[in-house]
N, C-alpha and C positions, 0 to 999 in steps of 0.2 A: 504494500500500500504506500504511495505518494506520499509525502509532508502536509502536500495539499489537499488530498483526501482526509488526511487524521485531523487537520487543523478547522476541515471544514465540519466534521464529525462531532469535533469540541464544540465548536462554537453552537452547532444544533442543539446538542445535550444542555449547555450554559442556558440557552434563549429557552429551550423546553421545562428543565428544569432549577436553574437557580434564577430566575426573574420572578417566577411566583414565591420561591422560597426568601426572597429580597423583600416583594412584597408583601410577605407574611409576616415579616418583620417589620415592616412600616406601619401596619394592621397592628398588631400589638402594640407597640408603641404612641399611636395615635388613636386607637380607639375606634379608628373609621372603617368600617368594612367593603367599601365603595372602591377605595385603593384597590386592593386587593382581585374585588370582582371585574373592574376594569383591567385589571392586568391579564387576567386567565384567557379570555379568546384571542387578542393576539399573538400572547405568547404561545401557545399550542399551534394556534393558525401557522404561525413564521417558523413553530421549532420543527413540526411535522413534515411542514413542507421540504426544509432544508433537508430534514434526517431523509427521510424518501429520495432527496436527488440525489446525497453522498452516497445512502446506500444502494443504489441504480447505477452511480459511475463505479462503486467499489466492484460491484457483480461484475459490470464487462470491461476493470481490468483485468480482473483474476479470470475471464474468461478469453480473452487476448494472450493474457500471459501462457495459458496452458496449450 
């Protein structure tokens, strides 16, 4: 796998799941649960999308490579 595949894999997993858990703690913190609920569809929207087209190019490296 690429630099560029792994890097692009991180930053999917970051955007899927450490933006709600960011804003889980601004929820806490602030008492607002609004944060929170505005965060969750586009972070899954953006993080889903991403993880599906790194893991799409990771298949037809590893299928080019063999």
């Amino acid at each position: 796998m690429k630099n560029r595949n792994r890097l692009a894999l991180l930053i999917s997993l970051i955007v899927l799941v450490g933006f709600p858990i960011l804003f889980l703690f601004v929820f806490f913190y602030t008492g607002d649960w609004r944060y929170l609920m505005w965060c969750l569809p586009p972070s899954f929207l953006a993080g889903f999308t991403g993880l599906i087209f790194t893991l799409q190019t990771i298949k037809k490296e590893k299928s080019l490579s063999k």
